[in-house]
C-alpha positions in Angstrom: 5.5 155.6 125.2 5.9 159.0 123.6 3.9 162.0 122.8 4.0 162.3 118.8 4.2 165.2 116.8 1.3 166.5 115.1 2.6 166.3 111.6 4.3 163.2 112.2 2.2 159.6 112.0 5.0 157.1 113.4 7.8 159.8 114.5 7.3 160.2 118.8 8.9 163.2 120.0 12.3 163.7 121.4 10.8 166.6 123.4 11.9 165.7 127.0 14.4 163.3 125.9 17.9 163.1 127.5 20.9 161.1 126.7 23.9 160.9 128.9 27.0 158.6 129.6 27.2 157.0 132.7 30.1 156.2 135.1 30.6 152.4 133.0 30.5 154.9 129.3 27.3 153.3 128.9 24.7 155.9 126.9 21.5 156.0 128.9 18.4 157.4 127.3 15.8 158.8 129.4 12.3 158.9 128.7 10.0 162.4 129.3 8.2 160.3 131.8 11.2 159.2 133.6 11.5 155.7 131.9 15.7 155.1 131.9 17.2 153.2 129.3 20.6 151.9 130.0 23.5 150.8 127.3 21.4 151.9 124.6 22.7 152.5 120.3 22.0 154.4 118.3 22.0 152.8 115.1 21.2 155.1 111.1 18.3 153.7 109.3 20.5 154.5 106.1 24.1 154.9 106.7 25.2 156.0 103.5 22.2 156.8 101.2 21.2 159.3 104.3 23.4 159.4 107.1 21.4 162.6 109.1 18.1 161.1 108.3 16.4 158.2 110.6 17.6 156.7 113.7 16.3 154.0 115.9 18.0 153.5 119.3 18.1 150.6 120.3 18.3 149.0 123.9 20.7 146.0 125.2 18.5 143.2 123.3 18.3 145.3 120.3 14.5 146.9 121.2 14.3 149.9 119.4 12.9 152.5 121.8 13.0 155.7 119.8 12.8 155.9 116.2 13.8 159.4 115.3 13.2 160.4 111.6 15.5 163.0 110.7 18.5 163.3 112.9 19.1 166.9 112.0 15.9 168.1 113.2 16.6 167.1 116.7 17.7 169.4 119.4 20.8 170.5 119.4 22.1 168.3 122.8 20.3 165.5 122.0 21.9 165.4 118.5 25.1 166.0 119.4 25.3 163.2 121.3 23.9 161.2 118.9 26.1 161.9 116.5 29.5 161.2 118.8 27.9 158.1 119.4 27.3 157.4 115.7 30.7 158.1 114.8 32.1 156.1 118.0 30.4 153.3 116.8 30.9 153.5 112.9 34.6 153.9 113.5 35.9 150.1 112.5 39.5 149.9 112.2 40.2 146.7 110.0 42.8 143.9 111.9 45.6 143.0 109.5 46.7 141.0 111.5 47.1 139.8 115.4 51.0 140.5 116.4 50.3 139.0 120.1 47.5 137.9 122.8 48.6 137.9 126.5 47.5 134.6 127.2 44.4 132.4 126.5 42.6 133.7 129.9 40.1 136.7 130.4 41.1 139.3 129.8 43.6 139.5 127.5 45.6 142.4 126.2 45.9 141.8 122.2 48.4 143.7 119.8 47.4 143.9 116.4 47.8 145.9 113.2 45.0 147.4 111.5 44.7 149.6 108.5 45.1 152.8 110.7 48.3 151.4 112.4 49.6 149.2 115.3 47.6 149.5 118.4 46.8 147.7 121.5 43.7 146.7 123.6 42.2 144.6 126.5 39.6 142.0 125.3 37.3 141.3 128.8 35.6 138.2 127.3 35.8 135.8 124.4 32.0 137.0 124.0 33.5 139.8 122.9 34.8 138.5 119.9 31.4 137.8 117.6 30.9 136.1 113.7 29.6 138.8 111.3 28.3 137.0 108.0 29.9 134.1 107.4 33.4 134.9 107.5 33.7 137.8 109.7 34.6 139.1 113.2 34.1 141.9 115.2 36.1 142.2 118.5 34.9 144.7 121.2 37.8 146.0 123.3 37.0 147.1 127.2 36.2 151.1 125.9 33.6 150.0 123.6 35.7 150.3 120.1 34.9 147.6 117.3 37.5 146.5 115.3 36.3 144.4 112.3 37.8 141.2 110.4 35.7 141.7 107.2 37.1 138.0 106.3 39.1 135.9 108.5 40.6 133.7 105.2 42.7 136.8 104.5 44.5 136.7 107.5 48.1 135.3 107.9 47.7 131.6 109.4 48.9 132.4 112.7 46.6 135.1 112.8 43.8 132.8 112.0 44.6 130.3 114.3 44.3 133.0 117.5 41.1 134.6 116.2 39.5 131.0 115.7 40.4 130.4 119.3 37.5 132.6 120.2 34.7 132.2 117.2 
């Protein structure tokens, strides 16, 4: 799939590598031979023991197709895409609470405080809205930003009875 490095045994080569956005925001990587990846994620081996060492990214079904093992050594393009996307997708406000939902169709514009403040967003699906561990949610709004509910006891009641509308 790739050509790999000389010193490397498992590491392929980012050499003739892109990454862009397209018109959707969706990061496509494309291969040296042409091979296009669409919607792809980066995703740190080790987030906080080594956050510029490995990558994999990772297609739609969660396929890695490109393991890159130190982030830093990358060129400089390539990584600094990487890295916005990194951040892009690390950045989890928590939800509070939920202050309003539109209605109970798709989409639905939701209101809700979060440790960084009051903000707003349009949910697309109720598919958006997924169980992390047992007690969890993540909610992905129509640009892509995650907003976590580390555990959905802690939320007011009326809070918890909107969120369980869509788990």
């Amino acid at each position: 799939m790739h050509s790999h490095k000389a010193d490397s045994k498992h590491s392929p080569s980012t050499d003739g590598i892109t990454l862009q956005y397209d018109s959707f925001g969706r990061l496509i990587l494309t291969e040296a031979n042409g091979r296009r990846h669409v919607g792809v994620e980066p995703i740190r081996a080790f987030p906080l023991s080594d956050p510029s060492g490995s990558v994999s990214v990772c297609n739609t079904e969660g396929v890695e197709v490109l393991w890159i093992e130190e982030l830093t050594a990358t060129p400089a393009e390539l990584r600094k895409l990487l890295e916005e996307e990194l951040r892009r997708r690390e950045f989890m406000p928590v939800i509070q609470r939920i202050i309003s939902v539109s209605s109970n169709t798709d989409p639905s514009q939701w209101e809700v405080e979060t440790d960084r403040g009051v903000t707003e967003f349009l949910l697309k699906s109720e598919d958006d809205v997924r169980h992390v561990g047992p007690r969890g949610a993540i909610l992905l709004d129509s640009a892509g930003m995650r907003y976590i509910v580390p555990d959905t006891r802690k939320l007011d009641s009326a809070s918890r009875r909107v969120l369980e509308r869509y788990l």
